[in-house]
N, C-alpha and C positions, 0 to 999 in steps of 0.2 A: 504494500500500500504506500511504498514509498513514492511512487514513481504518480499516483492519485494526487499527495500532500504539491510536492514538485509542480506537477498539471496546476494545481489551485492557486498558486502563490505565482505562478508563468505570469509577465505583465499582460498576453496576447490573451488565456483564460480570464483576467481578471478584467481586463477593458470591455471586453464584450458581454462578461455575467455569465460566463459558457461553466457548465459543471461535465466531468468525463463522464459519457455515456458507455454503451455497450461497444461501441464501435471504436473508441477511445482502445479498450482491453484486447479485441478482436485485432486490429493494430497492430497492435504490440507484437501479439502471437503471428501474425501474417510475418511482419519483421525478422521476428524469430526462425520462422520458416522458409524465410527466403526468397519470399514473394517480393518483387520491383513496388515503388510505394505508386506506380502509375496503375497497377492491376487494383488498388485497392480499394473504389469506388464498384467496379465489377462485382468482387468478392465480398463489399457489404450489398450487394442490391440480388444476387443469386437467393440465397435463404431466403430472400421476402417475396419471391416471384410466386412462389405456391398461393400468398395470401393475395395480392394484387389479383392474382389471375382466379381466387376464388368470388372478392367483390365484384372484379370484371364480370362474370356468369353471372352473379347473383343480378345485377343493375338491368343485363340484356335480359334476363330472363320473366322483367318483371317490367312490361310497358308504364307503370302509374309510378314507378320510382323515380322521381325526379332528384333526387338528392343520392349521390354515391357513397353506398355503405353498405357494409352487409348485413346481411339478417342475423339472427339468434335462433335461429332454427336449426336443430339437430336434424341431417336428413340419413343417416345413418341406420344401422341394424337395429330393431328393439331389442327386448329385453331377452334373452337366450341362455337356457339353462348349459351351464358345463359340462364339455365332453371332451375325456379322456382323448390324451394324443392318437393313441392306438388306436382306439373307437372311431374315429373321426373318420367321414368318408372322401376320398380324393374327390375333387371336384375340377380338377386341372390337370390333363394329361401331359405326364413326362416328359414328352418331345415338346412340349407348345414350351416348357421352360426351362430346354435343355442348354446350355451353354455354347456358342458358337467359338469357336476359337479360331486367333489369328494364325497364320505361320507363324509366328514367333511364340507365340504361347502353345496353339499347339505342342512345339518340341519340347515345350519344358515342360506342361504336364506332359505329356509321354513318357518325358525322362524320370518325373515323380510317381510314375505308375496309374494316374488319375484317367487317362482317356484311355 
């Protein structure tokens, strides 16, 4: 939290009233990682395209929405009693999610015995 204290006290943090966000930490870790600091507007806006692109649906799917937001509405599974792994029945055949491999992976699973 050293590096938070640092951020707070920065004159560039404090002239403009800015506090370190998530993207502040994520940062740091791209840094860490070796990411160019040019890639890191991409790599904050990736993770949030799920949610962008679920309002997006939500707003075209609803002519009387004037206003961009999305609903509170669970459209998901109801409520479903537990069943054992084993029990469970396929519902997705094998091949539809079998693994396509490159030449170059190819050979290296082959060589790990996987294909």
């Amino acid at each position: 939290m050293e590096l938070e204290k640092v951020a707070l006290s920065d004159e560039y943090f404090v002239k403009r009233k800015l506090y370190p966000n998530v993207d502040f930490y994520s940062g740091l870790i791209y840094k860490a990682m070796g990411f160019p600091e040019d890639m890191f507007t991409i790599l904050f806006a990736v993770p949030r395209l799920a949610g962008w692109l679920a309002h997006w649906s939500e707003w075209i799917d609803d002519p009387d929405n004037r206003i961009y937001r999305p609903f509170q509405i669970y459209k998901g599974e109801g409520i479903r009693d537990y069943e054992d792994v084993g029990a469970r029945k396929q519902k997705v055949d094998e091949k539809a999610t079998a693994m396509k491999y490159s030449n170059r992976s190819a050979r290296r699973a082959a060589s790990l015995g996987k294909q």
